[in-house]
C-alpha positions in Angstrom: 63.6 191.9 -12.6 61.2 194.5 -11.1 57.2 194.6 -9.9 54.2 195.6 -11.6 51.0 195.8 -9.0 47.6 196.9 -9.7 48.0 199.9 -8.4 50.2 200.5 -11.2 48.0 199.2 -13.3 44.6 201.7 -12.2 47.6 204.5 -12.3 48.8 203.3 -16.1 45.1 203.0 -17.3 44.3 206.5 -16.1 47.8 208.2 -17.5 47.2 206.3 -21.2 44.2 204.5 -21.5 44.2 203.9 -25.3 47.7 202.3 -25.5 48.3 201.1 -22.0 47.9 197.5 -22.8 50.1 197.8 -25.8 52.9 198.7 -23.6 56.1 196.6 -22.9 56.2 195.6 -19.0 60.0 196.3 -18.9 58.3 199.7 -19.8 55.6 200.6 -17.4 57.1 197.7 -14.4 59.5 199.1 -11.1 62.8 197.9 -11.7 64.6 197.4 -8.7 62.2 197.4 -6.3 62.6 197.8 -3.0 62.6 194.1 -1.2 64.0 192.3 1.9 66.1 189.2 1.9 65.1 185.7 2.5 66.7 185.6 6.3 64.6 189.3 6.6 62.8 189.6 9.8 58.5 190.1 9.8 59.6 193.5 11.7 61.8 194.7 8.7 58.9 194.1 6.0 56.3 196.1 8.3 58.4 198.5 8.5 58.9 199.0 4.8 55.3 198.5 3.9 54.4 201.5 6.6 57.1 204.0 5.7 57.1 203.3 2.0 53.5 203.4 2.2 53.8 200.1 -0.3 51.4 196.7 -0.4 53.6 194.1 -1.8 57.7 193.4 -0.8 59.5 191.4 -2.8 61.7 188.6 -1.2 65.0 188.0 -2.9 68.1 184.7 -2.3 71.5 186.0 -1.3 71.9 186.8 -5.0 69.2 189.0 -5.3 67.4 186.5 -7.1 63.2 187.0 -6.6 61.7 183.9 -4.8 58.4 185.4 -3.8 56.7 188.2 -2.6 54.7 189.3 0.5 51.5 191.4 0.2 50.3 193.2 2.9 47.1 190.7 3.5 49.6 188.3 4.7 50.8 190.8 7.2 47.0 190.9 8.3 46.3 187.8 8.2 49.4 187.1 10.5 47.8 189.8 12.7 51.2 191.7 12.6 49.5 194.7 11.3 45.8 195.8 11.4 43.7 196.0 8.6 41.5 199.3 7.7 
């Protein structure tokens, strides 16, 4: 498993634009990302997202198992963090 955001996208695009949709995601994706547990508290993903300076947390089962993902504008929209 691993994540593959459009910031990695813009970042792939500009490092090989002719062949960077030709490329295998198992290739250009982040394999094991950083992420937070299901039973994670709000605090611990704001705390990643500001000293990891990241936009999206992965949220993984007891088995490390992905079941979703939290995006920054979630945190803002729960008014937990401010927006810029």
């Amino acid at each position: 498993a691993g994540i593959f955001t459009d910031a990695d996208l813009r970042r792939l695009l500009m490092r090989e634009p002719q062949t960077a949709m030709e490329r295998p995601m198992r290739e250009v994706m982040t394999a094991n990302p950083r992420c937070v547990a299901h039973s994670a508290l709000v605090r611990e993903v704001v705390r990643l997202v500001r000293e990891l300076r990241i936009d999206e947390v992965p949220v993984v089962d007891d088995d490390g198992r992905p079941l979703g993902l939290i995006d920054v504008q979630d945190l803002i929209a729960l008014r937990v963090i401010e927006g810029s």
